[in-house]
C-alpha positions, 0 to 999 in steps of 0.5 A: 454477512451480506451474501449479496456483496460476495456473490457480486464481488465473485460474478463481476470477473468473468475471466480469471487470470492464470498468473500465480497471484491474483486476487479474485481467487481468493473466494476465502477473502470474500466471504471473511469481509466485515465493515466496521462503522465510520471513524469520522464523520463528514460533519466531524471533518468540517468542525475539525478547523485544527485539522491539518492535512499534508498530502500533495495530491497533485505532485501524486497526480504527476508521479503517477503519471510517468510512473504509469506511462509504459504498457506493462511493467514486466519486463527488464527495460521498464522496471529498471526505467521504474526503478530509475524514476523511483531513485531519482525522486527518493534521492532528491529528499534525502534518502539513501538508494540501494538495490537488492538483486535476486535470481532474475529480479531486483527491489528497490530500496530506499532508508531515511535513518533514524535519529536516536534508535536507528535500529529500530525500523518501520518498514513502508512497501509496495510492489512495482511490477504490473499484468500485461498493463501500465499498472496505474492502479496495481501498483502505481497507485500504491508505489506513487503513494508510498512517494508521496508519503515519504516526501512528507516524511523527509520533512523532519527527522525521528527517533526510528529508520523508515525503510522504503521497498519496492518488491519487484516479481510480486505478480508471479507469487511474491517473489521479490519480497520472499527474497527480501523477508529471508534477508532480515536477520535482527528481527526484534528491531521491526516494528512491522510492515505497512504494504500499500496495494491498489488504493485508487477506486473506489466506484460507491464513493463511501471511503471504505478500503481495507487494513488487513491483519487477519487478526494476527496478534503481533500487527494489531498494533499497526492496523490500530495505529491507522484507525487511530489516525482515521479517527484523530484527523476526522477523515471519511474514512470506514475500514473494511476487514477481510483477510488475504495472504495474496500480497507482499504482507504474507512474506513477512508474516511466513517469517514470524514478523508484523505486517498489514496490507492496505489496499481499495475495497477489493473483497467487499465488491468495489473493486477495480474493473480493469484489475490486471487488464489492459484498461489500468491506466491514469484515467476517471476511474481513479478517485485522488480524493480518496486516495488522499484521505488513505495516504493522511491517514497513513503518514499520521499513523508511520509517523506515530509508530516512528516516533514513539519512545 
């Protein structure tokens, strides 16, 4: 246990957020972090010519952008502008676009079917409410991102559904995802949860993010399917353990059902300095290098679990 680490990671915010969902105060988090070694290596990424990467980072640039452009996404007016762009961009490549409202909330929806066993579904998600702020990194980047997947996705068909979520009221305790995870009545058809947070700093610049299963039995799967993915598509990549339950994944494991949260190195001391602040906007701080990386590694690791017979 590098002690160091934690104690940076715990004195690098002086201020505390009173919002019922925060990371920082997941001391438990910390201390439970464990990097494994590099799956690839930079040398192994040259040599790998057969390689072939597929992530549009420049339309990502672009969708983050407007997604991110309101000052906070809490309110009514901006989350149903988000959720407007949201549909008008899943529609265009093909997905079918729904809402699920409950209590003073709504998530947003989108399902591409599956082609011999539509049953059988992968769910993607994200959150897409913010803290007082636009919300660029928390969670426009994970939201932009589940995007820029799911446009790779469309590109072909698979045997299983691909399930797109937007859990909205996340902020405030998961509530979003809660109201969803109660919904879901034929369980054994979910090959599991994927849930992208934040993923867009990353300040040591030594391509460490987390993939979180907490060790549970029944999501291994998913957190090997994107190791794997690390390790045949050579990316400079390394996988930080921690465990948390402080994120939309935790509604599906309180239902029995797999799930993994992938988010930038939080617990491990590279976390973003303007989390829940005012300063999360579109601006340097954001790396689209390693956003990239996460985001091939993921679409190669869903469309794995999709594919399978």
């Amino acid at each position: 246990m590098n002690w160091f680490l934690v104690v940076s990671a715990l004195l690098s915010f002086q201020v505390f957020s009173h919002d019922k969902h925060d990371w920082r105060e997941d001391y438990e988090a910390y201390l439970s972090v464990n990097y494994e070694f590099p799956l690839a290596s930079t040398k192994n990424l040259i040599q790998n010519k057969a390689v072939e990467y597929r992530i549009d980072i420049n339309d990502f640039k672009e969708n983050l952008k407007i997604f991110s452009s309101t000052s906070d996404r809490r309110s009514t007016e901006n989350l149903d502008s988000a959720r407007a762009f949201l549909k008008s961009q899943y529609e265009q490549i093909g997905f079918l676009v729904s809402d699920q409202p409950f209590g003073n909330g709504k998530n947003f929806i989108a399902e591409k079917k599956g082609t011999t066993n539509p049953e059988k579904v992968l769910i993607l998600s994200s959150h897409i409410d913010s803290v007082r702020c636009a919300g660029a990194n928390d969670n426009g980047t994970g939201t932009i991102g589940l995007l820029t997947v799911a446009k790779e996705l469309s590109k072909q068909n698979y045997p299983y559904t691909i399930r797109i979520l937007g859990f909205d009221k996340e902020e405030i305790g998961l509530v979003g995802s809660d109201a969803y995870v109660a919904t879901i009545s034929d369980k054994k058809n979910i090959i599991g949860n994927i849930n992208f947070e934040m993923m867009g700093v990353n300040q040591r610049q030594d391509g460490s993010f987390h993939v979180i299963d907490c060790q549970k039995s029944n999501s291994l799967h998913l957190s090997q399917a994107v190791r794997t993915a690390i390790s045949n598509l050579a990316l400079p990549l390394t996988i930080v353990k921690a465990c948390t339950d402080r994120s939309d994944h935790a509604s599906f494991w309180r239902h029995g059902l797999p799930a993994v949260v992938i988010s930038e190195n939080f617990f491990g001391g590279d976390a973003d300095p303007c989390y829940h602040a005012k300063c999360d906007v579109v601006d340097n701080r954001l790396n689209y290098n390693y956003m990239k990386n996460i985001l091939e590694a993921v679409l190669e690791a869903t469309e794995n679990l999709i594919s399978k017979k």
